[in-house]
C-alpha positions in Angstrom: 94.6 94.1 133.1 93.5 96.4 130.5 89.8 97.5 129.9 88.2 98.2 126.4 85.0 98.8 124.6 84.4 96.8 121.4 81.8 97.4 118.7 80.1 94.8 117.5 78.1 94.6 114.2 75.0 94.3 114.8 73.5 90.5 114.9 70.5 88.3 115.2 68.2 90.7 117.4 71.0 92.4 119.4 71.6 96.1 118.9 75.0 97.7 119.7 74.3 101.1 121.7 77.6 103.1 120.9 77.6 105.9 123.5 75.9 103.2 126.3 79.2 101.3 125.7 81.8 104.0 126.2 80.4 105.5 129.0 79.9 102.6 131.0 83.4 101.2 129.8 84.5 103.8 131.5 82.4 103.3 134.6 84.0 99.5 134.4 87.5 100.9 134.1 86.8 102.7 137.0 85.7 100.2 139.5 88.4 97.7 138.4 91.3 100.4 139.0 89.3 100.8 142.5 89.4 97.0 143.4 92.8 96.2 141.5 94.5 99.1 141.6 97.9 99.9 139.7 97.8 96.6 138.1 94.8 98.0 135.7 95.7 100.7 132.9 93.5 103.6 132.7 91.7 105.1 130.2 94.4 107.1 128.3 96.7 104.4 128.3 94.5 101.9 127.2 93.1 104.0 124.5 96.8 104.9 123.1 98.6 101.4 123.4 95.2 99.9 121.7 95.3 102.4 119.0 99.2 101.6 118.8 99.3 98.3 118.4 95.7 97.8 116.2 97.9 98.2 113.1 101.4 97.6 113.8 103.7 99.9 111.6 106.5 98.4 109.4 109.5 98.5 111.6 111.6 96.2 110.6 114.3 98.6 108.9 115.7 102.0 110.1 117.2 102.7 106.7 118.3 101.4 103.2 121.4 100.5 104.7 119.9 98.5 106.9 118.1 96.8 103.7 121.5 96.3 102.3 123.0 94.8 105.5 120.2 92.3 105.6 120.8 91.2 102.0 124.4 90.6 103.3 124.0 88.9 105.8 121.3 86.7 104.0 124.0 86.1 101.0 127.0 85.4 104.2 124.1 82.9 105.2 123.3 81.5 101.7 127.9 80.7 101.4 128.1 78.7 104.4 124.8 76.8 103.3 127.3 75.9 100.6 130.2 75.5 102.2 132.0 78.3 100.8 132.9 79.1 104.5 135.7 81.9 103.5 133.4 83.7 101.0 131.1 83.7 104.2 133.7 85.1 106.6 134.5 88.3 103.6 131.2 88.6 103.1 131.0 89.1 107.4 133.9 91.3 107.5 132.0 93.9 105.4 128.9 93.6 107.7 131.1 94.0 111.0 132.5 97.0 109.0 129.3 98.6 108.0 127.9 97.4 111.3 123.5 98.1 111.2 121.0 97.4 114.4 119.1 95.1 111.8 121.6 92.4 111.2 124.2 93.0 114.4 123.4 90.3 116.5 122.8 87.8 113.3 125.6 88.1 111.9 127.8 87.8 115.2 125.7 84.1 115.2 127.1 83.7 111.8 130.3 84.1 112.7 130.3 81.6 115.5 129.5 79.3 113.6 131.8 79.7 110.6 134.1 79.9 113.1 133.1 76.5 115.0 132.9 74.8 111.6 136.8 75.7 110.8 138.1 74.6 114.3 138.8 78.2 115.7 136.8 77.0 118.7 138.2 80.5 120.8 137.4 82.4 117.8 133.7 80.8 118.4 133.2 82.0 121.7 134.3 85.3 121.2 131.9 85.4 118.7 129.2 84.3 120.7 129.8 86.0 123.1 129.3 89.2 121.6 126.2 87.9 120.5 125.3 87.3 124.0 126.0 90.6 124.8 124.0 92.4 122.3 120.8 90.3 123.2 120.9 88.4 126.0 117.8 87.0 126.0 118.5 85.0 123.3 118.2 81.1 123.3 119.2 78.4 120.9 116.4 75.8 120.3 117.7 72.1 119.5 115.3 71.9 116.6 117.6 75.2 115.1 120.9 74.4 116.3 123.8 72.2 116.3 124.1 70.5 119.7 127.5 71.1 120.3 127.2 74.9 119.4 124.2 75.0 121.9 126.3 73.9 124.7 129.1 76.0 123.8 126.7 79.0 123.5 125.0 77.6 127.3 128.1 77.7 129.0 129.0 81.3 127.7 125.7 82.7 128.7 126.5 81.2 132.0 129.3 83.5 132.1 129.1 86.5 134.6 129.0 90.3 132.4 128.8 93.5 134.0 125.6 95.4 133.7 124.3 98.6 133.6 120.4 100.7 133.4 118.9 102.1 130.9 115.9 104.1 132.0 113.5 105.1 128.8 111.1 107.9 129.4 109.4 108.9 126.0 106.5 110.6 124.2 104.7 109.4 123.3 104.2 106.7 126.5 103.8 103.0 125.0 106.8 103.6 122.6 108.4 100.1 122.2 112.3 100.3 122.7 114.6 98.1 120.4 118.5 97.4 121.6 120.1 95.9 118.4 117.0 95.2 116.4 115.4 93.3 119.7 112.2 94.4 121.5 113.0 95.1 124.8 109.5 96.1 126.0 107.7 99.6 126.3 108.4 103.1 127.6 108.7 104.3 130.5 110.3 101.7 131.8 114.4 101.1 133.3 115.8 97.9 131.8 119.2 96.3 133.1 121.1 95.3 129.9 124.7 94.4 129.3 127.3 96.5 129.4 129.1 98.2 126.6 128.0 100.0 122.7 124.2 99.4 121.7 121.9 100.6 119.5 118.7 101.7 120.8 116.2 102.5 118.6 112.6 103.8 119.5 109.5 103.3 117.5 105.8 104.1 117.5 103.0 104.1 115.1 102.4 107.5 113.7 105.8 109.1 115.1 109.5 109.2 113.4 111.8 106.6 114.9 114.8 107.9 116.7 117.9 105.8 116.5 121.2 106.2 118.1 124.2 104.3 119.1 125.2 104.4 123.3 128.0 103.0 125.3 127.0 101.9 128.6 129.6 101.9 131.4 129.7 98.6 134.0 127.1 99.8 136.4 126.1 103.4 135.3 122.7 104.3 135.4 121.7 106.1 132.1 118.2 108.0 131.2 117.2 108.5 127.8 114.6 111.2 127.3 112.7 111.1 123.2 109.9 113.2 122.2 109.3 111.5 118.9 107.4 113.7 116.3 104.0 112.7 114.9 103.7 112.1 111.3 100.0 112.2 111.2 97.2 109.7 111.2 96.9 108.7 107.8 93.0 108.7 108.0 93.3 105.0 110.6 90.5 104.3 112.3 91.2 103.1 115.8 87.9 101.8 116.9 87.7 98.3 117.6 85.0 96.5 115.7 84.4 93.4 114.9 81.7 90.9 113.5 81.0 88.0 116.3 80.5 85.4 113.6 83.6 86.0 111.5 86.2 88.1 113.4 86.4 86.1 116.7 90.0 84.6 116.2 90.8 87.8 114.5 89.9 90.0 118.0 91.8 87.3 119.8 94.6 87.1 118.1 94.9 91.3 118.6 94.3 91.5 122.0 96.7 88.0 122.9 99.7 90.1 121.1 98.7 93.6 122.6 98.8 91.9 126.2 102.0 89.9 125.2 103.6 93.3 124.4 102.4 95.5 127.4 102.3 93.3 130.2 99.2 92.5 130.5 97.9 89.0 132.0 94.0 89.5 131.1 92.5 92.1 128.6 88.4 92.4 129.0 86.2 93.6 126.7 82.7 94.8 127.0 79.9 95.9 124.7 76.6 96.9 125.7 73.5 96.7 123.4 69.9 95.9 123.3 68.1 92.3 122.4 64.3 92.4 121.9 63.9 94.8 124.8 66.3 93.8 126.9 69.5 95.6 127.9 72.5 93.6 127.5 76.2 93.8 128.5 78.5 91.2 126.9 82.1 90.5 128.1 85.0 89.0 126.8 88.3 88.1 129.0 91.2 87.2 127.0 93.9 85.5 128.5 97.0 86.3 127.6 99.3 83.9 129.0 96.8 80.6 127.7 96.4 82.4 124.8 92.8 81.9 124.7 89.3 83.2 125.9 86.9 82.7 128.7 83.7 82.2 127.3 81.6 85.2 126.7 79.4 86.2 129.5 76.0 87.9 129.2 74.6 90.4 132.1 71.1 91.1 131.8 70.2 94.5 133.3 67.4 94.3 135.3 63.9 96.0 134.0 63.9 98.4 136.8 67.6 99.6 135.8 68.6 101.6 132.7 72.3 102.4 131.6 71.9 106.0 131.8 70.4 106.1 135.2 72.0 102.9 137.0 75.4 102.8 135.4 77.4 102.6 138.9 75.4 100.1 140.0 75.4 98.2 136.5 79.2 97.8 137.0 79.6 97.2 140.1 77.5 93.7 139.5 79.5 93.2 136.1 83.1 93.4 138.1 81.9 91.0 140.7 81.1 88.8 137.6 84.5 89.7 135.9 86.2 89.0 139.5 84.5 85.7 139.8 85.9 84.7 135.8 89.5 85.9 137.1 89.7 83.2 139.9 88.9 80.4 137.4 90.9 78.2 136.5 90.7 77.7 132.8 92.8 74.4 132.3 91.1 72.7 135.2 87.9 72.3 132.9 88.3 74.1 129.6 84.8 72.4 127.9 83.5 74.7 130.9 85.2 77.8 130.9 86.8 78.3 127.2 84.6 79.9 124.5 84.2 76.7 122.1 86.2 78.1 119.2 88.8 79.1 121.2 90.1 75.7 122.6 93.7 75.2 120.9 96.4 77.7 120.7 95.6 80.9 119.5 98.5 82.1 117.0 99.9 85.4 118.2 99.8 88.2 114.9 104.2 88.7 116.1 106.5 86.5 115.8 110.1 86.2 115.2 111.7 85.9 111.8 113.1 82.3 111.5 116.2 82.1 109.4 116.9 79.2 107.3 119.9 78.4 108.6 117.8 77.6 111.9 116.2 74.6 110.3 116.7 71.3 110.9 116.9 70.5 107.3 119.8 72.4 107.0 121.9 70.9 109.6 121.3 67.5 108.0 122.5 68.7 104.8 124.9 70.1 105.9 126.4 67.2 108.0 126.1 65.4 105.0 127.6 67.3 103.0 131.3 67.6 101.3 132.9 68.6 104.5 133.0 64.9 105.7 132.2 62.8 108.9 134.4 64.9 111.1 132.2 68.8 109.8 129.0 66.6 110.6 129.7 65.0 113.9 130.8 68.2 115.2 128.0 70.0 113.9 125.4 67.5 115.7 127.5 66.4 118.5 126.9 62.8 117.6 129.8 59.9 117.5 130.8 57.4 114.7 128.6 55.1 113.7 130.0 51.6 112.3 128.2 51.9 109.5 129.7 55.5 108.4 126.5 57.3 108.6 125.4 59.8 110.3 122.5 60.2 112.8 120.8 63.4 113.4 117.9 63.6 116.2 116.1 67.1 116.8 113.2 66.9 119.2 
């Protein structure tokens, strides 16, 4: 869980109270680490990885070459759209020859399946394979891909490969860690990956990247050790602010991908202000996983308390609410628990970048296309139909 103070314009009669909200954030932080322990960050974590991923740098590219690599690979893409499956193989062989973290794993896709579309089934798998191997956690969707390239690609991810570790300790801590232009997760942190040559590239906002290539050996046990140097703040504000009757699915949407990223099942969020004389704390639980949000609870501190006197006692009675919120189950009665405009998915801010040759438009072009009955049934894993057409299902 992580903990975090949140300004809130001011509305109706409530008054945010700045300094009453940090300090007793920090109280609350305190008394959660107490009753949950290691599964809560603390304050200097939680303030870095907010102020890290509040604005996101652009991180798609290391380089220009990677730029060009990408146009490559998208013009490889564009010729077996066409058909022009041996202008798509040349136009491969320069990628594999000026070989970038941004388009590795891609184009090894590509290949496969210029490879399956010719017949050179073995060429296929080796293909895959590779692909496999650079990100394993990689899955075909039906809706994307041919059926008979998804089973081919199923049973080679069945297929045993040696492994090794790859322990990341960095500076700053929260730096994200790429392996072939996929996020892994964040530093510290020792990942098991597959054996063999990677890329590994690792990024945070404000700092230089640092990108280099390793080879892994079949069960060694490597640690990588990055100070990455800070390239100033750019004047960014890292407060969070937001205004309660416009920027509710805006907050949500940052803190869903922020706990997505870090690990993080819940993220709560308190403010503390004043309405017509009365103290208030408000707090907001986002869960991560149901990508959504508990409705927004209210604590009314009593007359005889103040935040600057009682704040130990103030948040020991708001945890005990915040515990109570944690053991509900939200999809048992969501018109109960879910904050009204937050019933439905909430759309994370990252996602991945969908390619058009994972459509399923362009499988049924391409099926019925100038390659003929035999290029489409193979493509959809479907069977002759007596009427010479072809029938494409995607779920």
């Amino acid at each position: 869980m992580m903990a975090l103070s949140y300004e809130v314009k001011s509305y109706g009669a409530f008054k945010y109270k700045k300094h009453e909200t940090e300090k007793l954030t920090d109280r609350l932080r305190e008394e959660l680490l107490r009753r949950f322990g290691s599964a809560v960050y603390n304050k200097e974590e939680s303030q870095f990885l907010f102020s890290y991923f509040k604005e996101s740098s652009d991180s798609s590219f290391e380089s220009a070459g990677g730029r060009r690599q990408l146009e490559v690979l998208e013009k490889a893409k564009e010729a077996y759209f066409n058909l022009k499956l041996d202008e798509s193989r040349k136009l491969l062989q320069e990628l594999f020859q000026n070989e970038s973290q941004e388009a590795i794993v891609e184009s090894y896709l590509l290949k496969g399946l210029v490879e399956f579309a010719q017949g050179n089934i073995e060429s296929a798998k080796s293909a895959f394979r590779e692909a496999h191997r650079l990100d394993d956690r990689r899955v075909l969707e039906n809706r994307y891909f041919p059926p008979k390239v998804i089973k081919l690609y199923d049973q080679i991810k069945s297929e045993s490969y040696p492994k090794a570790q790859l322990k990341v300790d960095s500076n700053p801590i929260g730096t994200e860690v790429w392996m072939n232009g996929v996020l892994l997760g964040l530093a510290p942190q020792t990942f098991e990956v597959p054996a063999g040559k990677h890329w590994i590239s690792l990024r945070a906002n404000h700092y230089q990247s640092s990108l280099q290539k390793l080879d892994l050996k079949e069960g060694a046990s490597l640690t990588l050790k990055r100070s990455l140097a800070w390239l100033g703040n750019n004047g960014k504000n890292d407060s969070l602010v937001m205004n309660p009757n416009e920027d509710q699915d805006i907050l949500s949407d940052r803190m869903t991908h922020l706990g997505s990223q870090i690990g993080a099942a819940k993220i709560a969020l308190f403010t503390a202000g004043n309405d017509r004389g009365q103290d208030i704390v408000e707090t907001r639980i986002i869960d991560v996983k149901l990508r959504t949000a508990h409705k927004i609870h209210r604590y009314i501190v009593p007359q005889t308390m103040t935040f600057e006197n009682n704040s130990a006692e103030i948040s020991q009675q708001i945890i005990d609410q915040v515990q109570a919120q944690l053991s509900l189950d939200l999809k048992s009665k969501p018109d109960q628990y879910v904050e009204n405009r937050f019933r439905g998915d909430i759309v994370l801010v990252g996602y991945r970048r969908k390619y058009f040759f994972e459509s399923p438009w362009f499988w049924g072009l391409l099926g019925a296309a100038g390659l003929g009955i035999g290029l489409g049934l193979a493509l959809t894993g479907g069977s002759a139909a007596s009427t010479g057409t072809l029938g494409i299902t995607f779920q």
